[in-house]
C-alpha positions in Angstrom: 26.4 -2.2 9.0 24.7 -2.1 12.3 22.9 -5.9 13.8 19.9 -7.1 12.6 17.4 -8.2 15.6 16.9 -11.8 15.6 14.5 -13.2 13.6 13.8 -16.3 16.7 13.5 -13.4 19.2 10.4 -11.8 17.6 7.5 -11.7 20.5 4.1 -12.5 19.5 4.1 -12.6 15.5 3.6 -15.9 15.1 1.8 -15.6 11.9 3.7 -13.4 10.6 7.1 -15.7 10.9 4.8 -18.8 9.7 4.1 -16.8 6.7 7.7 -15.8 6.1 9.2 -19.0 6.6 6.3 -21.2 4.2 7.1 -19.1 1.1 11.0 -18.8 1.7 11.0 -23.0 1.4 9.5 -22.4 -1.6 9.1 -19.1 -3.5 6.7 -20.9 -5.9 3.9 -19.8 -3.2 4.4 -16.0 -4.1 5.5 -13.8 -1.2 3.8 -12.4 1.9 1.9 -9.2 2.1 1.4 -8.2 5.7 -0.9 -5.3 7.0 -1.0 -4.1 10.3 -1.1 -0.8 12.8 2.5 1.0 13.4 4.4 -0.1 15.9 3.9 -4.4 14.9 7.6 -5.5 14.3 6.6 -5.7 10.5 9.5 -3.8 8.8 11.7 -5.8 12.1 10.6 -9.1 11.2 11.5 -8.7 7.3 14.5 -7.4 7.4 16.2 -10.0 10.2 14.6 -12.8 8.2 17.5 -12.9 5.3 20.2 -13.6 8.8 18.4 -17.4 9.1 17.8 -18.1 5.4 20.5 -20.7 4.3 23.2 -19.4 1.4 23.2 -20.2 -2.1 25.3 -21.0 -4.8 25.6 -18.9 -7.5 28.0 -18.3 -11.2 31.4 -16.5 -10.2 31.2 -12.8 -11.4 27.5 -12.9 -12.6 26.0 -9.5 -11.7 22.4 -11.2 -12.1 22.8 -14.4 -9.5 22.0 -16.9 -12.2 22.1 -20.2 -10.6 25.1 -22.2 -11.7 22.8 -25.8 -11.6 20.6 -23.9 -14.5 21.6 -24.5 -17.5 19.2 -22.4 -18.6 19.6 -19.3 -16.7 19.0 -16.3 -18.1 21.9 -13.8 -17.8 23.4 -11.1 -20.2 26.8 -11.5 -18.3 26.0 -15.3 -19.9 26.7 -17.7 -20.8 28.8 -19.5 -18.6 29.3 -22.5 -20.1 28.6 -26.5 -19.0 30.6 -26.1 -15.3 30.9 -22.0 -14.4 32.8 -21.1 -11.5 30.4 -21.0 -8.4 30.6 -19.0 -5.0 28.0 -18.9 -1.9 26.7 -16.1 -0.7 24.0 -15.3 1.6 20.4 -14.5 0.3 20.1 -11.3 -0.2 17.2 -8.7 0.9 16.5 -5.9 -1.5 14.4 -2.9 -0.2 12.6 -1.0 -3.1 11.9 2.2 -1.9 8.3 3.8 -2.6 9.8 6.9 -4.5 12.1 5.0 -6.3 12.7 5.4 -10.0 12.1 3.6 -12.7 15.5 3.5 -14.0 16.9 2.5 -10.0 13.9 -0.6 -10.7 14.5 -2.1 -13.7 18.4 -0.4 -14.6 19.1 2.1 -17.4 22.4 2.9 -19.6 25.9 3.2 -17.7 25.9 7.1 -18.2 29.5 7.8 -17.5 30.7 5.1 -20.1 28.3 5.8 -23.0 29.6 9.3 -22.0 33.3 8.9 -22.0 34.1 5.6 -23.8 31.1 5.9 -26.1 30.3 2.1 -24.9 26.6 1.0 -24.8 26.2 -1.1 -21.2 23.5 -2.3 -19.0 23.7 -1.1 -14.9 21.9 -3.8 -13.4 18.7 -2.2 -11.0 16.7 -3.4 -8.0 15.3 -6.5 -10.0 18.1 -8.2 -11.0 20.0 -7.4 -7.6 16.8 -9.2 -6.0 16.6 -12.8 -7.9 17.2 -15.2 -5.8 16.3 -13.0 -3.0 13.8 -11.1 -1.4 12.4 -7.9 -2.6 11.0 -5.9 0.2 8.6 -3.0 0.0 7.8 -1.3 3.0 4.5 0.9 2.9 3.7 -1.2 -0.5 0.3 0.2 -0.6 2.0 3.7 -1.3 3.8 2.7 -4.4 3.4 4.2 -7.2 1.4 3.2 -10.1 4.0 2.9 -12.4 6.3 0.6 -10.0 3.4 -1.7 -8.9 3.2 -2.4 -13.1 6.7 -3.2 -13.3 6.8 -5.8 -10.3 3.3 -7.0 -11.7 5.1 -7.8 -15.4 8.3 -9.5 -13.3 6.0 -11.5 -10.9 3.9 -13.1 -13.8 7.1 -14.2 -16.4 10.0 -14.3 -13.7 11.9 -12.0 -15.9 12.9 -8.5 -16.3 13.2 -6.9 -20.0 14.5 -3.2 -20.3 14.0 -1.6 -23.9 15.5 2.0 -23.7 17.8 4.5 -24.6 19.3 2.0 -27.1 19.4 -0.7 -24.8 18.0 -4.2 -25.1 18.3 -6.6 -21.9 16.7 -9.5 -20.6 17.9 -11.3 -17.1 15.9 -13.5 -14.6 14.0 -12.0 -12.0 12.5 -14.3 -9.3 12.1 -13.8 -5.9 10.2 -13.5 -2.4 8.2 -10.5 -2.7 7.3 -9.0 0.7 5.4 -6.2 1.1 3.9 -4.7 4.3 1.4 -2.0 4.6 -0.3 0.0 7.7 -4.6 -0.1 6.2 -5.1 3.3 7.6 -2.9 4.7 5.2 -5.2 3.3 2.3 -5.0 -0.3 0.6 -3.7 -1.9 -1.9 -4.1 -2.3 -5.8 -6.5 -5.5 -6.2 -4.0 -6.5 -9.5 -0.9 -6.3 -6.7 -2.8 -7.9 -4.1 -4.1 -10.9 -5.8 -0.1 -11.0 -6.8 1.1 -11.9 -2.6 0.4 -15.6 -1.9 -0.3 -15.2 1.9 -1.6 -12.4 3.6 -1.0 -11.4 7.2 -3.2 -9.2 9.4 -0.9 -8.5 12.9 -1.4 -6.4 15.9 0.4 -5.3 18.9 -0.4 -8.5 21.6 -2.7 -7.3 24.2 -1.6 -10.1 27.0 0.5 -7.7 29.8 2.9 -10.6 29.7 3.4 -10.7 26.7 4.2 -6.5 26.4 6.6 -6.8 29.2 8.7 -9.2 27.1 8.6 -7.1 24.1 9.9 -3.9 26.4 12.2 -6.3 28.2 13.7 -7.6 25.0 14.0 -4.1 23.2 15.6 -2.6 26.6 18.5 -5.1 26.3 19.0 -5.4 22.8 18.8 -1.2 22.8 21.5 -1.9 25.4 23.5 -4.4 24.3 22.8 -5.2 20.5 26.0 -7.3 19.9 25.8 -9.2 23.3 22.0 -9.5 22.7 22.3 -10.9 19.2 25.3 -13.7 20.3 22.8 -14.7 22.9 20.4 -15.8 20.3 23.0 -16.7 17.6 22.6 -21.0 18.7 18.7 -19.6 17.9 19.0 -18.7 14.4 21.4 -21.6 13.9 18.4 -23.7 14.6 16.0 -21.9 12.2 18.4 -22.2 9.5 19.2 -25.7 9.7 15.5 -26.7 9.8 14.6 -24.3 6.8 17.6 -26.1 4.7 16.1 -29.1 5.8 12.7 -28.2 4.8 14.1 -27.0 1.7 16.0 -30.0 0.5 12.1 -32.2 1.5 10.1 -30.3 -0.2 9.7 -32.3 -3.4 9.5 -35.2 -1.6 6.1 -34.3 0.4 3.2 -36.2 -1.1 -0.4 -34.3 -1.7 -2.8 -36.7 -2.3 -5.5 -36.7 -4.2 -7.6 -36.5 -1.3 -6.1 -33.7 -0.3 -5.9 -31.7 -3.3 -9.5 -32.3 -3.1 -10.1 -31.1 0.0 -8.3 -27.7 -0.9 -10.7 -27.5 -3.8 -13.5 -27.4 -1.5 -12.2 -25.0 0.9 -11.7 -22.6 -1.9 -14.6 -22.9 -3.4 -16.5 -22.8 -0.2 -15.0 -19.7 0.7 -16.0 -18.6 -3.0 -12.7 -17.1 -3.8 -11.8 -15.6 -7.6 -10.1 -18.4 -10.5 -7.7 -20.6 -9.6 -4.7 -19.0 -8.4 -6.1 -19.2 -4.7 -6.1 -23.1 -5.2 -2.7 -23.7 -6.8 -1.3 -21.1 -3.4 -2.7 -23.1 -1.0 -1.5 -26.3 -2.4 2.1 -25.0 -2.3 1.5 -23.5 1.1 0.4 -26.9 2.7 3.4 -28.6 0.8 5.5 -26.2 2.4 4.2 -25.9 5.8 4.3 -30.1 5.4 7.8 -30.4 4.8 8.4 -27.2 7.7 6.9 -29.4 10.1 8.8 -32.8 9.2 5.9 -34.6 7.8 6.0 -36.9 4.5 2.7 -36.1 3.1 -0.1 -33.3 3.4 -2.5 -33.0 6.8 -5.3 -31.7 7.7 -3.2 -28.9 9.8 -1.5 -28.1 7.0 -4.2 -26.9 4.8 -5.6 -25.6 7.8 -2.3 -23.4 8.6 -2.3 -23.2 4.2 -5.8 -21.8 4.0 -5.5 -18.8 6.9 -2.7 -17.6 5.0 -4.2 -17.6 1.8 -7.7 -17.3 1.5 -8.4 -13.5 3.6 -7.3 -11.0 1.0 -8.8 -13.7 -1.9 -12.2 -13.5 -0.5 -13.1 -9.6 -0.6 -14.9 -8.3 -3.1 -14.1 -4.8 -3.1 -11.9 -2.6 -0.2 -15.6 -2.2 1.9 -15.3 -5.7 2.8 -13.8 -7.0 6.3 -10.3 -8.4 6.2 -10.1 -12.2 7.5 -11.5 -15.3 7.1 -14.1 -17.7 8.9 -12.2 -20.5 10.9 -16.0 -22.0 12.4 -16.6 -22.3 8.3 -12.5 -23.5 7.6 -12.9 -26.1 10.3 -16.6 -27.2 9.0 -15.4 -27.5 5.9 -11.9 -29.5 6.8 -13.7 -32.0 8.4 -12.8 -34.2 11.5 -8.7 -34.1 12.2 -6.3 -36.5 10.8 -3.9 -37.9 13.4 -2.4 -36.1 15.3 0.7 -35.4 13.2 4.1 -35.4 15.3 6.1 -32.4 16.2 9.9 -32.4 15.0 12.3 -33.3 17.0 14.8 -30.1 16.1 14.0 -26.9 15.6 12.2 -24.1 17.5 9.3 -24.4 16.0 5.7 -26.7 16.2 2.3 -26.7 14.5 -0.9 -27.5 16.3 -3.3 -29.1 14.5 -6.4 -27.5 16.6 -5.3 -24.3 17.0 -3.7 -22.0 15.0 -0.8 -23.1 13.3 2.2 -20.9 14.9 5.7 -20.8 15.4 6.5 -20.7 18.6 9.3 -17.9 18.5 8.6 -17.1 21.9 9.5 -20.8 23.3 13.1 -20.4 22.2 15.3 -20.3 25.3 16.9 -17.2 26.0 18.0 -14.7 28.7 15.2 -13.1 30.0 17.0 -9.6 29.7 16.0 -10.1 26.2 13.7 -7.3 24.0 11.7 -7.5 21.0 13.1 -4.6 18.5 10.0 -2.4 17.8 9.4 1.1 16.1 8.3 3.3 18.8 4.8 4.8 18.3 4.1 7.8 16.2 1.0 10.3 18.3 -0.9 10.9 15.5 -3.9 9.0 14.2 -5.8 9.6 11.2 -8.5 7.2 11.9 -9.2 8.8 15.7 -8.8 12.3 14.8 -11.9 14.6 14.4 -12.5 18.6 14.1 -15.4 20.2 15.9 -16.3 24.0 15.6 -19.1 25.6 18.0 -20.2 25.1 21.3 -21.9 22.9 23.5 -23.9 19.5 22.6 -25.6 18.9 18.9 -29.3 20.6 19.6 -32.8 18.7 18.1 -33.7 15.4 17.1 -31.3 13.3 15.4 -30.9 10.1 12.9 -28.5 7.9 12.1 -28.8 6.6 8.1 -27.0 4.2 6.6 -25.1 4.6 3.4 -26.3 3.2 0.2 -24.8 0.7 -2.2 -21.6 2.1 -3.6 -21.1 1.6 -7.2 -18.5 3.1 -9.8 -18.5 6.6 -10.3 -17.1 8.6 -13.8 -13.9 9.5 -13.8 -14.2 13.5 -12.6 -10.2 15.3 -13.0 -9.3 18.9 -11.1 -8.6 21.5 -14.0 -5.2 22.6 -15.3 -1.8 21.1 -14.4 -0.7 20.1 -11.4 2.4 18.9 -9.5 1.3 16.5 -7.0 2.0 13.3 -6.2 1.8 10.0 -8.9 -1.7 9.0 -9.0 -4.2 8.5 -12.0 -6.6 11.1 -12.3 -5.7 15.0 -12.8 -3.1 15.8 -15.5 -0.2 16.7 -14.0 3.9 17.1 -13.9 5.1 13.5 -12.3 7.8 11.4 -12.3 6.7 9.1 -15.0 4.7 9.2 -18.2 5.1 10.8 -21.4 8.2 13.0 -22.1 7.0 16.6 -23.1 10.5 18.6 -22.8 13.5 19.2 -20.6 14.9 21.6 -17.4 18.3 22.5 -15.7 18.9 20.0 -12.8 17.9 22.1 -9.8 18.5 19.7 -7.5 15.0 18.0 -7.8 16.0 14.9 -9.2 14.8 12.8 -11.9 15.8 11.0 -14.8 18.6 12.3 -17.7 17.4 13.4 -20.7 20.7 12.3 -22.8 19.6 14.1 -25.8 18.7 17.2 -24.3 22.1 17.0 -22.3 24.1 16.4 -25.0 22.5 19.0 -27.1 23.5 21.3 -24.3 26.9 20.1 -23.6 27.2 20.6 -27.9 27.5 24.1 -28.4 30.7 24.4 -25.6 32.9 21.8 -26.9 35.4 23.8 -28.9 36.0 25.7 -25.8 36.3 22.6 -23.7 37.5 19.8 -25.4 41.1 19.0 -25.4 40.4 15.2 -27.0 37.8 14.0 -29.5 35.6 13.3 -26.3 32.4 14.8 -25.2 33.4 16.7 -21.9 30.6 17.3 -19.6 30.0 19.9 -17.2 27.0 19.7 -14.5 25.2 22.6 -15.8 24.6 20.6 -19.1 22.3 18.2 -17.5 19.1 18.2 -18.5 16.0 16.0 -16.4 13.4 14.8 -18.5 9.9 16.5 -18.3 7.3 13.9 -18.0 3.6 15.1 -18.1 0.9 12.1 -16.4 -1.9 11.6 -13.5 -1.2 13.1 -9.9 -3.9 12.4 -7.2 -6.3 14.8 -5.3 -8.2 15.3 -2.6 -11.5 15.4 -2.5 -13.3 17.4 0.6 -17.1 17.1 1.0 -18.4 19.2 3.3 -22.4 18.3 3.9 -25.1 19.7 5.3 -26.8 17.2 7.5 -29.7 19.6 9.3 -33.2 18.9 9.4 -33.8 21.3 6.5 -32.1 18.3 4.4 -34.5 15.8 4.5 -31.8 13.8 5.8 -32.5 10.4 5.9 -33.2 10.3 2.0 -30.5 12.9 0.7 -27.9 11.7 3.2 -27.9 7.8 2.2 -27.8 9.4 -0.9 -24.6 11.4 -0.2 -23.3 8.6 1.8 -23.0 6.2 -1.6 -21.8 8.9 -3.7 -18.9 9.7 -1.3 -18.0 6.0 -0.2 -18.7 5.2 -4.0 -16.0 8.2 -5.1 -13.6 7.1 -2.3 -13.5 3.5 -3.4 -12.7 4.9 -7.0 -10.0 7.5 -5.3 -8.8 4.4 -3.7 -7.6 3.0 -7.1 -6.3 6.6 -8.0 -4.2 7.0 -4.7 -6.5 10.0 -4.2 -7.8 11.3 -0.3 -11.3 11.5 0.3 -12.4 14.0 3.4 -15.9 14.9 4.8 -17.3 18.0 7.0 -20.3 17.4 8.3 -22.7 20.4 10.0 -25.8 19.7 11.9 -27.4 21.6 14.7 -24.8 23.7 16.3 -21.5 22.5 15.3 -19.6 21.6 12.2 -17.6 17.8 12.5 -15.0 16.6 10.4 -16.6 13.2 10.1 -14.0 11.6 8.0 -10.7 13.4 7.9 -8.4 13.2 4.8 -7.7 9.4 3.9 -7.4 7.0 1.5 -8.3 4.0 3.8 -11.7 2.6 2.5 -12.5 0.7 5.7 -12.4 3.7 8.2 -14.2 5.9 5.5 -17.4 3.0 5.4 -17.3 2.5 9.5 -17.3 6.8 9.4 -20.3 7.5 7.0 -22.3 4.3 8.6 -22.2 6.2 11.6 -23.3 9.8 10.5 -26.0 11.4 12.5 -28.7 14.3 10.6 -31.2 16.8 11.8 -31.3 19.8 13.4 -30.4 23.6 13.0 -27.6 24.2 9.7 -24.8 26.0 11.3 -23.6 26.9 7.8 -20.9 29.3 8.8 -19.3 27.0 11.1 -19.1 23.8 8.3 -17.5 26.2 5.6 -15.0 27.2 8.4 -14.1 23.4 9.3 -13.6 22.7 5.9 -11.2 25.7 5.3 -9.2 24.6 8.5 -9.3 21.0 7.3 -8.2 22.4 4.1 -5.2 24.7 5.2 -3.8 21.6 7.7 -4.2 19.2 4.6 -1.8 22.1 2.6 1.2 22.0 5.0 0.8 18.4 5.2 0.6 17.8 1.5 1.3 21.1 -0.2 1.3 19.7 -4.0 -2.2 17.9 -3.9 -4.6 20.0 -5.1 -8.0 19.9 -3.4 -11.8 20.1 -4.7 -14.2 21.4 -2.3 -17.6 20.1 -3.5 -20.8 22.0 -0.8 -23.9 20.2 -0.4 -26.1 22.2 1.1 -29.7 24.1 0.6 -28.0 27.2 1.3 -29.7 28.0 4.6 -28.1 29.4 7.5 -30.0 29.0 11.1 -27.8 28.7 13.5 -26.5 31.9 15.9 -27.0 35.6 15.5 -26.5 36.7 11.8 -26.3 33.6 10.3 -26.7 34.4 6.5 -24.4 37.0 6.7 -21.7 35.2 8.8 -21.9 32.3 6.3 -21.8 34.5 3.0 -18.8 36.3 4.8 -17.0 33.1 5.0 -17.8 32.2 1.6 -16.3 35.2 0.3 -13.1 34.8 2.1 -12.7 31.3 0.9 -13.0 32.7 -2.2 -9.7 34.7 -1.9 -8.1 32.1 -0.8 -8.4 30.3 -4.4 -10.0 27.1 -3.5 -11.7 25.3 -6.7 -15.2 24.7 -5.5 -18.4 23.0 -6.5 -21.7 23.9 -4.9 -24.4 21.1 -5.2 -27.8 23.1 -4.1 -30.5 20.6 -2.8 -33.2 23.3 -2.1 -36.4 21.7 -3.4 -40.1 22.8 -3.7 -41.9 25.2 -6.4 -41.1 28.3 -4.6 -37.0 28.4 -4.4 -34.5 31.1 -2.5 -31.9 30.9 -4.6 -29.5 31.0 -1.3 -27.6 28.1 -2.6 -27.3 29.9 -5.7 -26.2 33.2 -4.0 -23.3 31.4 -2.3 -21.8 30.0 -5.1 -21.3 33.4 -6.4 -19.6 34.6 -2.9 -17.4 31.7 -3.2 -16.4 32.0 -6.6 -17.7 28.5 -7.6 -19.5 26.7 -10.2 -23.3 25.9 -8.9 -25.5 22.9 -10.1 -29.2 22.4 -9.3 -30.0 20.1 -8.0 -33.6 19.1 -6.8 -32.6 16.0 -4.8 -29.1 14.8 -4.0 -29.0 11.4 -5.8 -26.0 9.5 -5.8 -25.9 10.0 -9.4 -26.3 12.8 -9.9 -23.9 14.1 -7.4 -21.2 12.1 -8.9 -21.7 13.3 -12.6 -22.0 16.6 -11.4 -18.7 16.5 -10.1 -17.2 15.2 -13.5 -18.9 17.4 -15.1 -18.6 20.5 -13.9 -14.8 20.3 -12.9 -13.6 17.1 -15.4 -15.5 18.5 -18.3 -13.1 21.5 -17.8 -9.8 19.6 -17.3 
């Protein structure tokens, strides 16, 4: 197994490690979620934090880690009687992978010994492998649907109970959940988010000193990682006696009622949802109180309590700025308490003024030393952008600001697709309802017994040679599930003069941020193509992050000549590099436009020409036409037939109206 990186030699995450450490004294605070740009020592931090959490005891033999000093552990290798046989072990951390199954989470039937020995027994999954642990999802905001249900069910009772394939288990299931998560690759469920007690936002440090260290330390550990990790052993020695010690304090840390007081008031103050941010940021300052050696709660404790806490509590929807308002924190807080004393062991300190950190980087050490960091990937969603023509935009130009988003209709892509697990278009997924059977192709998936055993049926007289079933690979069958894949959705919108863009484009603005906050919750993309004067822009490139998609749109300029030809073109391209990205989600290409074309030689011509050869290329597409007035063209209308899509009139392009004419013209059909 190759060396974690030390957990004390971690450069610049103070946070971070605060946040880690607080809800490892005491899991009662509810795990960290922490969100931040590639390349941040997230996934480094995690995984080296199990190497400085103290062992525990647990029951000889148990599978599930039931505590021997619970007599009322929940176990079905239980019971173990009034004095079991105990061990120690280390804490264990458990990665759940994104794609992982359901029968990997929660366990399933021991196939090869209902097989061969006709024996009903329970294989233990991810869950019970993580109590008394840490469960770790890396890219948590990627998880599927049906996963982010199951941890959501195990978080809220602290058990796990599996009823399948004639199977009924219950075991204990409580642990540190820790999930990180890079924002530009879309956010979070609000049900799983409200589920982390503390939140972390972390970037790369942009002191030069402070980037020299993190190259200096990754050079040697790269280098040396054995030498590099008994350098820093003495270290992590340090952090584990001081968390044990933190540990075996905790109960005895008074909060006051002053205190819990004056957590009620920063809470409210910062007008955060029920109760749950109250009862977190209680535990937190307990925790953080007993970290620091202190017998009762300070002000710097519900201080350093409170900017864990409170950020991801206080947004109201995804549109909404991460953080939280330390001027207001402090206001509200009050004047300090005494100056409470540092510890006298230990590398770390809080400071009642400033941010409460641990000072990772104080820790002596060899200055040959390296912080272990993922090295940088080139591309960039968020900075990326498409432009097709020539030269500078021509004409006058405004800027308009979107409108209030609101909650659009559900609107599903037509047929059955294939893509990935999401909750809008009907599709073959990994979960959901069983509809049928295949041949294992090499896919994956989970066994259909019945239909394997049904297979396996009609050879046995050749086979057998006992009264057992005898099995042979190409009698297994994988279940068939039929449920929701996600989409993307690719708007490509006239912004020219000929618009009357600063009504219809605040108009288009809501509908689109209001659709991507709803694909947001479906794991759809959202994209937008924007033409104006002489060029087409790809204004907001495929994403599921909310934030870029509202700073994007904000920004959006209008007027000018309506290079039509070039903005279908963009589109396509945006289109065809989406495909080889993504090849199983299935796009909807919904135009907004009048249907004029004014831009370069032949301009109605070159834009119907496109239209038609989008058209072969079997794109679904809806055509919103805003031409106005008494007398009408019809070129919007003319278009939709050259591009083989469905065309809605449209006199003005309300917000409203855009979005049901979406759900009705391609969900209607679904």
């Amino acid at each position: 197994m190759p060396l974690q990186f030390p957990f004390s030699a971690v450069v610049g995450s103070q946070d971070m490690a605060l946040a880690l450490i607080l809800t490892t004294i005491s899991p009662d605070v509810g795990g960290v979620l922490i969100r931040g740009e590639k390349g941040t020592a997230k996934s480094t931090m995690v995984r080296s934090l199990a190497a400085v959490l103290p062992p525990i005891d647990v029951v000889a033999g148990d599978r599930f880690c039931s505590d021997p000093d619970d007599p009322h552990a929940v176990s079905p290798d239980g019971p173990f009687g009034d004095n079991p046989a105990r061990e120690t072990r280390p804490v264990r951390l458990v990665e759940l992978p994104v794609g992982a199954t359901e029968d990997r989470v929660l366990g399933s039937l021991h196939l090869e010994r209902a097989l061969s020995e006709g024996r009903t027994e329970y294989e233990p999954g991810l869950l019970a492998r993580a109590h008394r642990g840490i469960l770790y999802v890396d890219e948590v905001n990627l998880l599927h649907d049906h996963l982010v249900d199951l941890l959501l069910d195990a978080a809220a009772m602290g058990t796990s109970t599996v009823e399948r394939d004639g199977i009924s288990v219950e075991h204990a299931a409580r642990f540190v959940l820790v999930g990180t998560m890079n924002p530009e690759e879309g956010e979070l469920r609000p049900q799983l988010l409200d589920r982390f007690g503390l939140t972390v936002e972390v970037a790369a440090p942009r002191d030069p000193a402070l980037r020299v260290e993190v190259v200096r330390r990754r050079m040697a550990y790269d280098a040396d990682p054995a030498g590099f990790v008994a350098d820093w052993e003495e270290a992590e020695r340090s952090f584990t006696a001081r968390i044990e010690k933190a540990q075996a304090a905790l109960e005895s840390v008074a909060l006051d009622d002053a205190a819990l007081l004056k957590i009620a008031e920063v809470c409210a103050a910062f007008d955060v949802d029920g109760m749950r941010a109250d009862l977190v940021t209680a535990r937190a300052a307990i925790a953080h109180a007993a970290w620091r050696g202190g017998s009762r709660v300070e002000r710097a404790d519900i201080r350093a309590a409170a900017r864990l806490s409170l950020p991801h509590r206080r947004r109201r929807n995804p549109f909404d700025a991460p953080g939280i308002d330390e001027a207001l924190l402090d206001q509200v807080l009050g004047e300090d308490d005494p100056e409470p004393e540092p510890p006298d062991e230990g590398p770390g300190r809080a400071d009642a003024d400033q941010h409460p950190v641990v000072e990772l980087a104080e820790t002596p050490a060899p200055t040959n030393q390296t912080e272990l960091r993922p090295s940088a990937e080139s591309s960039d969603v968020s900075a990326s952008s498409t432009t097709v023509g020539a030269g500078p935009a021509n004409g006058d130009s405004t800027t308009t600001t979107a409108g209030e988003p609101y909650r659009p209709k559900l609107f599903a892509v037509s047929g059955l697709g294939t893509g990935d697990q999401g909750r809008r278009s009907r599709a073959i997924t990994s979960a959901g309802r069983r509809i049928g059977a295949r041949r294992l192709d090499g896919s994956g998936g989970a066994i259909h017994l019945v239909e394997t055993i049904r297979a396996a049926a009609a050879h046995q007289a050749g086979r057998a040679r006992d009264s057992r079933l005898t099995l042979r690979p190409e009698d297994l069958r994988i279940a068939v599930r039929e449920g929701k894949e996600a989409n993307l959705i690719m708007f490509c919108v006239d912004a020219s003069g000929s618009m009357a863009a600063r009504a219809r484009m605040q108009q288009v603005k809501a509908a689109v941020l209001s659709l991507l906050l709803d694909a947001y919750r479906r794991r759809d993309k959202v994209g937008l193509v924007t033409f104006r004067a002489d060029a087409a822009v790809l204004a907001l490139p495929a994403t599921s992050s909310v934030e870029i998609a509202a700073a994007r749109l904000d920004d959006l300029p209008a007027g000018g000549r309506t290079p039509l030809a070039e903005g279908l073109l963009s589109a396509l391209e945006t289109l065809r590099i989406e495909a080889v990205r993504d090849p199983r989600r299935r796009p909807l290409l919904v135009l907004v436009t009048d249907g004029r074309a004014t831009y370069g030689a032949d301009a109605v011509a070159r834009s119907r020409a496109v239209a038609r050869h989008i058209a072969t290329r079997g794109i679904a597409t809806l055509v919103i036409d805003c031409e106005t007035g008494r007398f009408r063209m019809g070129l919007a209308r003319d278009l939709a037939v050259d591009l083989g899509a469905d065309h809605v009139p449209l006199g003005e392009v309300s917000a409203t109206a855009l979005t049901e004419a979406v759900r009705h013209r391609v969900g209607g059909a679904a």
